[in-house]
C-alpha positions as CSV (number, residue, x, y, z in Angstrom):
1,X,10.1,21.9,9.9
2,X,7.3,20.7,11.8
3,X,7.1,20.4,15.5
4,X,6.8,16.7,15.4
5,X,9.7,16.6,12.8
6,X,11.8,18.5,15.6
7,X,10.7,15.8,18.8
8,X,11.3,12.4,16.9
9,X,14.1,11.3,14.3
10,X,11.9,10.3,11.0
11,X,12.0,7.4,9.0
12,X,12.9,5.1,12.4
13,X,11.6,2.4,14.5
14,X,11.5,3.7,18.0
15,X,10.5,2.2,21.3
16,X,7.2,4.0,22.5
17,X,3.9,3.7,24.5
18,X,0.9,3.5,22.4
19,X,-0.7,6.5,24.5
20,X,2.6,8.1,23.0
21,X,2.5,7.3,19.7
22,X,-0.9,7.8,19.3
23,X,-0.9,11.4,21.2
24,X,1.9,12.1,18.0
25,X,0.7,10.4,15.0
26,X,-3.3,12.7,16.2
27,X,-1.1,15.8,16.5
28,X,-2.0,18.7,13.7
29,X,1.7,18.9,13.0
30,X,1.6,15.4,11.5
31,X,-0.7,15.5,8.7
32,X,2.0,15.4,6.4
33,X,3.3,12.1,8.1
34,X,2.9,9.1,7.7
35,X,2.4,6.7,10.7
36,X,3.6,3.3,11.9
37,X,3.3,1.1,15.4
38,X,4.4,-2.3,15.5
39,X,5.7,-4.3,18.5
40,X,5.6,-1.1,20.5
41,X,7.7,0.7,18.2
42,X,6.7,3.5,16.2
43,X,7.8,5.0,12.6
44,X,7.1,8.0,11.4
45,X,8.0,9.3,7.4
46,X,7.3,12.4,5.3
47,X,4.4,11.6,2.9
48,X,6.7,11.4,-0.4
49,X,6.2,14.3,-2.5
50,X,8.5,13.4,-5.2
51,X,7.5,13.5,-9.1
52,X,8.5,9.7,-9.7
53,X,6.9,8.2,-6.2
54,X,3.7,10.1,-7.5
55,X,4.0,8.6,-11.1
56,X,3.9,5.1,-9.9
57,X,1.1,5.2,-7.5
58,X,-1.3,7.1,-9.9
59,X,0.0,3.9,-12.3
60,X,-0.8,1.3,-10.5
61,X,-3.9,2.3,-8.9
62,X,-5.6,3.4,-12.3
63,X,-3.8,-0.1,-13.6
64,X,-5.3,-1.8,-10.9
65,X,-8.8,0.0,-11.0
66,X,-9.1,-0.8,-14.5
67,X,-8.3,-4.4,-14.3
68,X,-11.1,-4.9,-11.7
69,X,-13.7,-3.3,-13.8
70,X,-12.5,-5.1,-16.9
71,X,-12.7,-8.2,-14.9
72,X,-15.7,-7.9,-13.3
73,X,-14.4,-8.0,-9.7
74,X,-15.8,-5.6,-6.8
75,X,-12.9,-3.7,-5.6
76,X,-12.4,-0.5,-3.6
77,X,-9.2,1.2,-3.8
78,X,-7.7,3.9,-1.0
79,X,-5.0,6.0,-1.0
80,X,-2.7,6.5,1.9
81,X,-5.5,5.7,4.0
82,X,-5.1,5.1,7.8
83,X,-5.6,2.2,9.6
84,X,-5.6,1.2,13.5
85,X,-5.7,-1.6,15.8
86,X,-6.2,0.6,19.3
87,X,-3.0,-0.7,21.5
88,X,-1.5,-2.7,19.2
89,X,-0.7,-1.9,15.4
90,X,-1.3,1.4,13.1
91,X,-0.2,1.5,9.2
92,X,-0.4,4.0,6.1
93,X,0.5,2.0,3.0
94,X,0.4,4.4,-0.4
95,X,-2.2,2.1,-1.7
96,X,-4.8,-0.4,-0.5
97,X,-7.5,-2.6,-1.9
98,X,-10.7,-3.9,-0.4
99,X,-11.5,-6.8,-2.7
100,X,-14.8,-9.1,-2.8
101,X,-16.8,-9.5,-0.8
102,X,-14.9,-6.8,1.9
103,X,-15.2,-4.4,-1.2
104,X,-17.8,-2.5,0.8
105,X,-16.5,-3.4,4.3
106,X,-15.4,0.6,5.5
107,X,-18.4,2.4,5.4
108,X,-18.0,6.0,4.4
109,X,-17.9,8.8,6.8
110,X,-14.7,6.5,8.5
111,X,-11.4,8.5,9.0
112,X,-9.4,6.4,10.5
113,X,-10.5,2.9,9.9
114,X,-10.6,0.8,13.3
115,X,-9.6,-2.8,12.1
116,X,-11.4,-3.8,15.5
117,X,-14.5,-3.0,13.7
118,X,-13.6,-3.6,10.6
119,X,-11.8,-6.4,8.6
120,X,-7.6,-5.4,7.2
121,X,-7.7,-4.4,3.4
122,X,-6.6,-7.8,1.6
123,X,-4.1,-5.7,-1.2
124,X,-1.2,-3.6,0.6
125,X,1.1,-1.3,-1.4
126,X,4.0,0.5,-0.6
127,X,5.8,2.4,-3.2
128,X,9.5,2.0,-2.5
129,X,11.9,4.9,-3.4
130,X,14.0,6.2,-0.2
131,X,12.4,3.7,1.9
132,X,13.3,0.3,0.1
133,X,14.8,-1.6,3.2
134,X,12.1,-0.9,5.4
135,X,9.3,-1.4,3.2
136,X,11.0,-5.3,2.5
137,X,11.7,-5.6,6.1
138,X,9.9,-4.8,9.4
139,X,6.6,-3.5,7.2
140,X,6.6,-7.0,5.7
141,X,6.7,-8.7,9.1
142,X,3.9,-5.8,10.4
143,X,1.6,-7.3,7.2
144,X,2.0,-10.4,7.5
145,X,1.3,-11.0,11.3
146,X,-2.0,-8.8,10.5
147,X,-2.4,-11.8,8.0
148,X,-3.3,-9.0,5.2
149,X,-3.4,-11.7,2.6
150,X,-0.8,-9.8,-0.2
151,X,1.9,-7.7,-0.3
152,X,3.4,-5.6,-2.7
153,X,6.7,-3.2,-2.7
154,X,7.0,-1.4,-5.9
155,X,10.6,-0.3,-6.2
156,X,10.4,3.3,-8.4
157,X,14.4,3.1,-8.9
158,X,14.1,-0.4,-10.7
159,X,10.5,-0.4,-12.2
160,X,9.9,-3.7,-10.2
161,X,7.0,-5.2,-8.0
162,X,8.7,-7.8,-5.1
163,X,4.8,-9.2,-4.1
164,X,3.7,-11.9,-1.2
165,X,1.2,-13.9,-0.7
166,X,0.0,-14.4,2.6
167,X,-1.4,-17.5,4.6
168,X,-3.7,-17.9,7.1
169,X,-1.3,-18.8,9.6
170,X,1.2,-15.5,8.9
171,X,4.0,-17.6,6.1
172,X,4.2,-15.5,3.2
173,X,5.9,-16.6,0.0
174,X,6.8,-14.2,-3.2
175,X,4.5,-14.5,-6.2
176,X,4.5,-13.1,-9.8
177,X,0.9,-13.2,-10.4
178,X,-1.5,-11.8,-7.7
179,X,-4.0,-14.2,-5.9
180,X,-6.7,-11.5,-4.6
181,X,-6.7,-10.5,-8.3
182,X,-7.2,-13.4,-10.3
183,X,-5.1,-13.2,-13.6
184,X,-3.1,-10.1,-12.7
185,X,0.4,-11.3,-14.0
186,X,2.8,-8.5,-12.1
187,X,5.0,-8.7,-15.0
188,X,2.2,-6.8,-17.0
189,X,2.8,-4.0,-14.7
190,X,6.1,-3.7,-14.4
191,X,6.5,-3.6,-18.0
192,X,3.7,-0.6,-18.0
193,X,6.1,1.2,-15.0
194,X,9.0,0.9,-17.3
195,X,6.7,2.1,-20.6
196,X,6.4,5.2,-18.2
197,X,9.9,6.2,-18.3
198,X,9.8,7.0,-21.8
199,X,6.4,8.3,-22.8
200,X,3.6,10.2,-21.7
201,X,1.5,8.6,-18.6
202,X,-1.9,8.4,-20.8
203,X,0.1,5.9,-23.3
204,X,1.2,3.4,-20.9
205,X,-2.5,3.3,-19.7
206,X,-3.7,2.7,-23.3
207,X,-1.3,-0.1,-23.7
208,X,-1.7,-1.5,-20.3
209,X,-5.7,-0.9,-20.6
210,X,-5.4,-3.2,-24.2
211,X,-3.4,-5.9,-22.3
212,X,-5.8,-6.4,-19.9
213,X,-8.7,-6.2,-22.4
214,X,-7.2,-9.2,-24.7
215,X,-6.7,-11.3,-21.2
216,X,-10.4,-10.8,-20.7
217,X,-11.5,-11.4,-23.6
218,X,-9.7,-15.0,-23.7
């Protein structure tokens, strides 16, 4: 167990400085953590290890990289990337998407990237398997008052994808086909995250890659 595993209770919102936080979530003990601040409260959880969490994020970020190539659409995916507003706000999702025009927005050579410099990723994912409730319910409110323009909780227990849309003025509303990605229907997906449960990884992507080849091709 890890010193900072040993100071803090994991996988809990708790009242803290940012100086606090910050001195915690920098710490070499934590680099197996993931980090959260939000309203001056911070969350810290265990970077998932487990078989299945892996599974779906490898899915949907080759699922998602493939659409945007098919599709002709700049993208930039990240992986449990770090981002930080200094004093006010710090997130890990699993997944992230830089789309468009912002699809070369974090230049490389960034660790952490400073959303004062630099513009919030407009694709969020977290995949959901021991920390469902969270993920639907203070991490929602965290994304949308960033104004990240869509949200998406894969839930690994059910195979589903609970997605929102974000306005400009914080409202979010749930959607079944993704607006940042033109013609992504999340159905599609889920499907392929159920397809994975009973066959080899390399199959679902041949079917899911021939789904989104006939939709471009109409």
């Amino acid at each position: 167990m890890s010193q900072l595993e040993t100071q803090i209770p994991l996988e809990k919102w708790l009242p803290a400085p940012w100086d606090e936080f910050v001195k915690l979530a920098d710490a070499p003990t934590s680099d197996k953590l993931k980090s959260y601040y939000y309203q001056s409260q911070m969350r810290f959880e265990l970077m998932s290890t487990g078989s299945d969490h892996s599974n779906d994020n490898a899915l949907i970020l080759f699922g998602l990289s493939f659409f945007a190539v098919q599709h002709g659409i700049l993208m930039t995916a990240k992986d449990g990337c770090s981002y930080r507003k200094a004093g006010v706000t710090e997130f890990q999702p699993d997944a992230s998407f830089y789309i468009g025009n912002n699809a070369e927005a974090i230049p490389w050579g960034t660790r952490v990237v400073d959303l004062h410099l630099y513009p919030c990723p407009d694709l969020v994912i977290e995949i959901s398997d021991t920390s469902l409730p969270d993920d639907q319910g203070t991490k929602r409110l965290q994304y949308e008052d960033l104004r990240i323009s869509e949200y998406w909780i894969v839930n690994v227990q059910t195979s589903t994808i609970l997605a929102f849309s974000v306005a400009a003025d914080g409202s979010s509303r749930q959607i079944r086909q993704s607006r940042v990605l033109p013609g992504l229907e999340l159905t599609i997906l889920e499907t392929a995250l159920q397809r994975s449960r009973q066959e080899n990884q390399s199959l679902t992507m041949a079917w899911l890659m021939q789904q989104f080849q006939g939709k471009a091709s109409h």
